[in-house]
C-alpha positions in Angstrom: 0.0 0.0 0.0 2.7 2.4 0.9 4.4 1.7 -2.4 1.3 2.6 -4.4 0.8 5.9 -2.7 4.9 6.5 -3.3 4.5 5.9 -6.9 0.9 8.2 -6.7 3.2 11.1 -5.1 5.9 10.4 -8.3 3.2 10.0 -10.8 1.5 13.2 -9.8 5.2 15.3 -9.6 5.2 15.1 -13.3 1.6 15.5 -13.7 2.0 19.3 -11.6 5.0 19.9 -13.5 3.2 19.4 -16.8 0.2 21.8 -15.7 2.7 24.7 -14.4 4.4 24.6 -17.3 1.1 25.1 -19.3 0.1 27.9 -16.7 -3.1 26.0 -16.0 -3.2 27.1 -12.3 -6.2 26.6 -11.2 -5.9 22.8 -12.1 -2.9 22.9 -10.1 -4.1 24.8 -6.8 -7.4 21.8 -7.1 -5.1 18.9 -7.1 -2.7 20.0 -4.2 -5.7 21.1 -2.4 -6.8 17.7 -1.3 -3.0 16.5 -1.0 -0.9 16.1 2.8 1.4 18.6 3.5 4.1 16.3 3.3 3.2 14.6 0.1 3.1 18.4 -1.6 6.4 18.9 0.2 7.8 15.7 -1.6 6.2 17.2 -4.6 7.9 20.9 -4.2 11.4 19.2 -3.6 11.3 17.5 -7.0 10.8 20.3 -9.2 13.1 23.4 -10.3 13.5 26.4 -8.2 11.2 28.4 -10.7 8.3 25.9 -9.7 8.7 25.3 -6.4 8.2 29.1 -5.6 5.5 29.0 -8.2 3.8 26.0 -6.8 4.3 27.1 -3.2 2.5 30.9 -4.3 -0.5 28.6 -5.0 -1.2 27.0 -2.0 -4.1 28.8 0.4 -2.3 30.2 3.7 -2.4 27.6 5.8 -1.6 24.7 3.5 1.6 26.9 2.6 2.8 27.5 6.3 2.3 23.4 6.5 4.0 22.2 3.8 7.2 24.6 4.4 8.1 23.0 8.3 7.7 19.8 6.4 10.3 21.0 4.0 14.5 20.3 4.8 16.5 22.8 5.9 18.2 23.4 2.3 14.3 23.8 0.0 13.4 26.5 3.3 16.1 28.5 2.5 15.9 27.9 -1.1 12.5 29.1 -1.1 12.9 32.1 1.6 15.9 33.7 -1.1 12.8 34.2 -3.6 10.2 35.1 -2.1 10.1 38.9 -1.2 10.2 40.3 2.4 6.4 40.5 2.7 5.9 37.0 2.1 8.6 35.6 4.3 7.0 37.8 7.1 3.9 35.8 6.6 5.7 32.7 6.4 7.9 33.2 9.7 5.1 34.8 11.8 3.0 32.0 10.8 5.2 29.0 11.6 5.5 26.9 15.2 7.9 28.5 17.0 9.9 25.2 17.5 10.1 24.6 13.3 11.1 28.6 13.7 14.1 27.9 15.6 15.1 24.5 14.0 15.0 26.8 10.6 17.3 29.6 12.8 20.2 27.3 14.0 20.7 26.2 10.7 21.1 30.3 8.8 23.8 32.5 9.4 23.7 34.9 12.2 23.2 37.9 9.9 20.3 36.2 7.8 18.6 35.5 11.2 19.4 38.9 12.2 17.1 40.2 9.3 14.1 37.4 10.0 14.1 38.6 13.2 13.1 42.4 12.5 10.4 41.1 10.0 8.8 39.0 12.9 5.6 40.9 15.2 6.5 42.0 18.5 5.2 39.1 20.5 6.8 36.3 17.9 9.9 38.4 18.3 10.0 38.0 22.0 9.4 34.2 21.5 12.4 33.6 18.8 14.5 36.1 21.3 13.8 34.2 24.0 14.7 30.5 22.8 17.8 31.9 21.3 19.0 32.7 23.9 19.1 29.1 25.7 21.7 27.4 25.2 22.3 24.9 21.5 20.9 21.4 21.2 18.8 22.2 24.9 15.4 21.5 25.9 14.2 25.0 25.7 16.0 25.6 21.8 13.2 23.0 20.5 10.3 23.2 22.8 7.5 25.3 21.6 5.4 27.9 24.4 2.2 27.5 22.8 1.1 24.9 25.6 -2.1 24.8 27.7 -1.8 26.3 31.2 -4.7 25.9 33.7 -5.7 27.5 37.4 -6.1 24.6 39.7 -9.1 26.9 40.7 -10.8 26.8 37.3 -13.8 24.1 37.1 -13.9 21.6 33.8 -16.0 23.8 31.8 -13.7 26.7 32.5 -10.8 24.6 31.5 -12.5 23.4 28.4 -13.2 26.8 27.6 -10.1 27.9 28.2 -8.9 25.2 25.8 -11.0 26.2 23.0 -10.2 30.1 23.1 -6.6 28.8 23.2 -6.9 26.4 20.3 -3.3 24.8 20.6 -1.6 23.1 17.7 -2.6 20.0 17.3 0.5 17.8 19.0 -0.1 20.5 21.8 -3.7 19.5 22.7 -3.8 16.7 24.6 -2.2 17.4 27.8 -2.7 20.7 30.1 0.0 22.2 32.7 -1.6 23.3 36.0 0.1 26.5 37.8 -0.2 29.3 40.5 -0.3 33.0 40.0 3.9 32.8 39.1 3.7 29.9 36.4 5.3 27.8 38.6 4.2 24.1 37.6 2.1 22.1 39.8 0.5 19.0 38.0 -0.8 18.3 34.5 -3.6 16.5 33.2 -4.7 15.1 30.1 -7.7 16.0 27.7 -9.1 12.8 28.7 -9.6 13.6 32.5 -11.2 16.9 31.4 -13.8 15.2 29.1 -14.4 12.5 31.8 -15.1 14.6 34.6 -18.3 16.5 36.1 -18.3 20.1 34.7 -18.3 21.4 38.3 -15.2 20.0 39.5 -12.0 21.8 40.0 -9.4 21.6 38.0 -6.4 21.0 41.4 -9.2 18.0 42.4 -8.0 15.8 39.1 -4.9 17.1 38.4 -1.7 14.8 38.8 1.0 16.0 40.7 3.4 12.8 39.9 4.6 13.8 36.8 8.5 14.9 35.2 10.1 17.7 33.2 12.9 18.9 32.0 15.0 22.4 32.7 15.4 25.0 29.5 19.3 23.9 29.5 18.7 20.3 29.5 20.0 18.8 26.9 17.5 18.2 24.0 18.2 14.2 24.1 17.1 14.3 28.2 13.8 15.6 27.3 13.7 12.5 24.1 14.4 10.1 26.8 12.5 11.1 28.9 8.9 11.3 26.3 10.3 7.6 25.4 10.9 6.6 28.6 7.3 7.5 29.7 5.5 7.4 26.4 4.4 11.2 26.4 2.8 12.9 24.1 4.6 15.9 25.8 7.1 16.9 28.4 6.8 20.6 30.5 9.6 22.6 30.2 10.5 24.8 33.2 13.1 27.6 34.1 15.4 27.0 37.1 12.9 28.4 39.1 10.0 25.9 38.6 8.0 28.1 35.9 6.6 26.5 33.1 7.9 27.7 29.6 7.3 25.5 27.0 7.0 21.4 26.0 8.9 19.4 23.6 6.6 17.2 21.7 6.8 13.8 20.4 7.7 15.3 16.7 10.2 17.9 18.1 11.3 14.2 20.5 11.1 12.1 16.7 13.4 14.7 15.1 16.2 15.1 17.9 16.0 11.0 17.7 17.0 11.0 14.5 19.7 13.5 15.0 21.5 11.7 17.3 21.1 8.4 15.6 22.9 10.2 12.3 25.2 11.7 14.5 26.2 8.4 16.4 26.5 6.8 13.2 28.7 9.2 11.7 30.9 9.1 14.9 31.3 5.0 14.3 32.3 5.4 11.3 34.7 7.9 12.5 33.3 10.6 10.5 33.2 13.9 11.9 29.5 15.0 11.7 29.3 18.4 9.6 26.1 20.9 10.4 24.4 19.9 6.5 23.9 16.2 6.1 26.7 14.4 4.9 25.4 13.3 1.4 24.3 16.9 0.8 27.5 18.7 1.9 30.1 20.2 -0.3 33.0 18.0 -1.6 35.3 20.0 0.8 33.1 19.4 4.0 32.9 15.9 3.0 36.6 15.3 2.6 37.5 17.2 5.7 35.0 15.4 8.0 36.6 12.4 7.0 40.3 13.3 7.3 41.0 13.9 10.4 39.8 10.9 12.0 41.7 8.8 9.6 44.6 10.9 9.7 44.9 10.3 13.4 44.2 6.2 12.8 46.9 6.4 10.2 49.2 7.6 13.1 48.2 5.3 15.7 48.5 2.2 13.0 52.2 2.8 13.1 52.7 1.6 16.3 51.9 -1.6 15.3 54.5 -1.6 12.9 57.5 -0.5 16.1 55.5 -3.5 17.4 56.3 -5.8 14.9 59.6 -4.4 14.1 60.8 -5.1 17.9 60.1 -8.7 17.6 61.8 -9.3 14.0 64.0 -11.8 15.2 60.8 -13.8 16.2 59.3 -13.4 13.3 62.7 -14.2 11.0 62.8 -17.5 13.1 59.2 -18.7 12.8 57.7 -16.8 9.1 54.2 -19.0 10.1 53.4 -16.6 13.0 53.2 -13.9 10.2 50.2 -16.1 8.8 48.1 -15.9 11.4 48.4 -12.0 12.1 45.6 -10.8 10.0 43.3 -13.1 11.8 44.4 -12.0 15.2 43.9 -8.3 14.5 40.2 -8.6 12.7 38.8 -11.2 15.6 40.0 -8.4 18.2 39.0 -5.6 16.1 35.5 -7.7 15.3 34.9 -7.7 19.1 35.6 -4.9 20.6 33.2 -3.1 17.7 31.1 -5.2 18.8 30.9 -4.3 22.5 30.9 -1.0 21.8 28.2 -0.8 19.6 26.9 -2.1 22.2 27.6 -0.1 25.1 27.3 3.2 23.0 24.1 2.6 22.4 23.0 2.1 26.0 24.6 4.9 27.0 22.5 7.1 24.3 20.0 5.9 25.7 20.9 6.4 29.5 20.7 2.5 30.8 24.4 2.5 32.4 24.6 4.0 35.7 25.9 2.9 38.8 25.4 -0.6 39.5 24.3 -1.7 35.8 27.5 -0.3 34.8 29.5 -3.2 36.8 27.0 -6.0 35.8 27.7 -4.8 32.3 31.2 -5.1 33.0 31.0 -8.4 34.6 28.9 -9.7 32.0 31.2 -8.7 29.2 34.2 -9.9 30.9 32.0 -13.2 31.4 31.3 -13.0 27.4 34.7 -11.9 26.1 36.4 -15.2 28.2 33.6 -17.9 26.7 34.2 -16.2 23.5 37.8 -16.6 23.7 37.5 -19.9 24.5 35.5 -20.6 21.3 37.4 -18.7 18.9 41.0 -20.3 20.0 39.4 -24.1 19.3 38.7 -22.4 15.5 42.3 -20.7 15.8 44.3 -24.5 16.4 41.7 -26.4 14.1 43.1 -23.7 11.4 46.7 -24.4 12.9 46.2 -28.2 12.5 44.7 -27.9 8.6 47.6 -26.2 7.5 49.7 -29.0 9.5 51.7 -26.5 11.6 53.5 -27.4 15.0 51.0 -27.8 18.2 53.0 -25.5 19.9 52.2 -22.6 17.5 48.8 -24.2 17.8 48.9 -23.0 21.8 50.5 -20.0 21.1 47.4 -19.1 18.7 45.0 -20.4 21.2 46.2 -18.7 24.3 46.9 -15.7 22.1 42.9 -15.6 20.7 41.2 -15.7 24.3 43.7 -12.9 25.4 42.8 -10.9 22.5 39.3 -11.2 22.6 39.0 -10.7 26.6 40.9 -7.6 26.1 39.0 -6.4 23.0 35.8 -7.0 24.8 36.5 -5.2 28.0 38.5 -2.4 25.9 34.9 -1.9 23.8 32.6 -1.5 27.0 35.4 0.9 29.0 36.5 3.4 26.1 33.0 4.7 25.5 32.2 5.0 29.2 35.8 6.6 29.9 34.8 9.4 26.6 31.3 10.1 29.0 33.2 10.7 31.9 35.7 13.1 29.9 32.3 14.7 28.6 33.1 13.6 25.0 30.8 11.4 22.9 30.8 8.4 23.4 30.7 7.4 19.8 34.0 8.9 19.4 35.3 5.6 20.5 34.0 4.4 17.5 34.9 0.9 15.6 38.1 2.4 13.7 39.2 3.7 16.8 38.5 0.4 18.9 40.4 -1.9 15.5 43.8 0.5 15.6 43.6 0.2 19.3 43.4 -3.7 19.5 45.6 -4.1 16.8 48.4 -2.8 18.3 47.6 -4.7 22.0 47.0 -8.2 19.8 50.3 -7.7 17.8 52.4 -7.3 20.8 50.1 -10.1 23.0 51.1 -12.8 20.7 54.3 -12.4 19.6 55.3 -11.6 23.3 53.4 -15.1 24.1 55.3 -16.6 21.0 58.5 -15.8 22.4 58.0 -17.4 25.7 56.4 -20.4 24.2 58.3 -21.6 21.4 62.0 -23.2 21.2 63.3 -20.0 19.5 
């Protein structure tokens, strides 16, 4: 089904194109009328510039300020550079202050500058405001628009309230409760309004067990936190306990996917850029990717001193040479591994105190059973290629070294980059494969020396 409608969107892109092209508007303005938002968003970003702003001209008001939030980053700006300063008021006064600021972070200083002083007074003071909290934090992606109640206030004043209010639509389901201040005091959902007796008060069904996150949390606190507790909503609240804001499940869906991009990049030891990667400029590209493997390059030269300080070794036995590459990419294999896996628990904020030990434990417990394993498949490759048993036990002893140390190496260097406040994903799997490399070279020819009648 989702295929059909996919192929639909396609199918009508050339269609719109076609009737732009012959000027038949009206035909045009009909057809995107009954569309989504998001499907005429697909449509806009697969035509020319000329008729994108053309198309985007033809959409009533509140279709247009729709289908531009669901627009990237690159087709906003696009479009703002050709439309003229009277319609990009209407545009940014019109948009969710939240999709606002995601569209700010991303335009230079001096463009924003400009939007700014085309803004009304009071969306003015609302852009001001959330740029000044601080990048990537709670109160930089929440939007204020929320529902705040009296505890005082009966249903049908609440409900009243509501409508006079009329909140977007990710915004309507839960109200905030608070004093004359704004300091918070419970919530309550849509559901307890329609439910109860018109007459009762709005403190008398209110929750007061409920969480929040501060303006300068961090933006993926407040995404754990809506995951965590499957909310539609988090409150946002200043230092002193007033309510400001809430980040919403979209805003929640959006940072989600930043991070996982980010974390990506970072484990593939690519340095993310602000623009995506596969829309960035050869020169971003190239440089995001240098530096990481310009360090690697440095650090793989140690195994080379490595290998050079036991030359005598490896002149006297050649077949220890054989079984180096195998060494390396079973340590390098596991430690990935365990950090992939501990990376992504701590994104998503599982390792703390005591689970931080049983992790350690159990990995510990893993990497020796897994050592064990992988050194019988190390001397069954020894005895197929009819080498000497004792190179056999050197390769053995040599594996379940190398892949206890690997393992515990992948679950300590991404906890070790937390505690330094770095990402974690920094100790990404290039990283964790240089790093091994260089402990497994030395680990087995150190244990070759001792074992065999050299």
């Amino acid at each position: 089904m989702e295929m059909e409608i996919k192929k639909d969107v396609y199918v009508l892109t050339g269609e719109i194109a076609d009737l732009l092209e012959e000027g038949r508007y009206s035909e045009v303005k009909r057809r995107v009328s009954l569309l989504h938002p998001v499907d005429v968003a697909e449509i806009i970003a697969s035509l020319d510039v000329q008729k994108q702003v053309l198309l985007f001209r033809l959409l009533k008001k509140d279709q247009a300020i729709a289908v531009f939030e669901q627009l990237d980053f690159e087709q906003q700006e696009n479009l703002l550079h050709h439309f003229t300063d009277e319609w990009v008021a209407k545009i940014l006064n019109q948009m969710s202050p939240d999709d606002r600021m995601e569209l700010f972070d991303e335009l230079p200083a001096k463009v924003v500058k400009k939007f700014l002083n085309l803004l009304e007074p009071e969306q003015r003071n609302i852009a001001a405001s959330m740029l000044g909290y601080p990048e990537n934090s709670a109160g930089r992606i929440m939007s204020p628009h929320v529902i705040d109640l009296k505890e005082f206030y009966t249903v049908e004043q609440a409900l009243s309230r509501i409508r006079r209010l009329n909140p977007p639509e990710e915004l309507a389901y839960t109200a905030y409760v608070i004093d004359a201040e704004r300091h918070l005091l419970g919530i309550l959902t849509l559901r307890d309004l329609i439910l109860a007796s018109p007459e009762e008060r709005v403190g008398d069904i209110m929750s007061r067990d409920f969480v929040f996150v501060f303006t300068d949390d961090d933006q993926e606190k407040a995404a754990q936190i809506v995951q965590k507790y499957d909310l539609f909503s988090v409150p946002v609240v200043d230092r002193e306990g007033r309510l400001v804001g809430a980040v919403t499940i979209d805003d929640v869906i959006d940072v989600m996917e930043a991070e996982a991009t980010e974390d990506l990049h970072r484990l593939a030891a690519i340095v993310t850029t602000e623009d995506e990667y596969l829309r960035a400029p050869l020169g971003k590209k190239i440089k995001s990717r240098f530096l990481w493997l310009a360090i690697l390059l440095i650090m793989g030269t140690f195994t080379s001193f490595v290998m050079q300080s036991f030359e005598g070794i490896l002149q006297a036995a050649v077949a220890l040479s054989f079984f180096i590459p195998m060494l390396t990419d079973t340590g390098g294999n596991v430690g990935s591994q365990s950090t992939a896996v501990v990376v992504r628990e701590l994104a998503l904020g599982r390792i703390e105190g005591p689970s931080l030990w049983k992790m350690i434990f159990s990995e510990a417990l893993i990497g020796g059973i897994l050592g064990i394993l992988l050194g019988i498949v190390a001397v069954a490759r020894v005895i197929f290629l009819r080498e000497s048993l004792l190179l056999g036990l050197v390769l053995a002893i040599s594996v379940w070294i190398i892949v206890f140390i690997s393992n515990l190496v992948g679950v300590f260097l991404p906890v070790l980059f937390k505690k330094m406040k770095l990402d974690p994903a920094i100790a990404a799997t290039p990283v964790i494969t240089t790093i091994v490399d260089i402990i497994g070279v030395f680990m087995y020819l150190e244990i070759a020396q001792k074992i065999l009648p050299l």
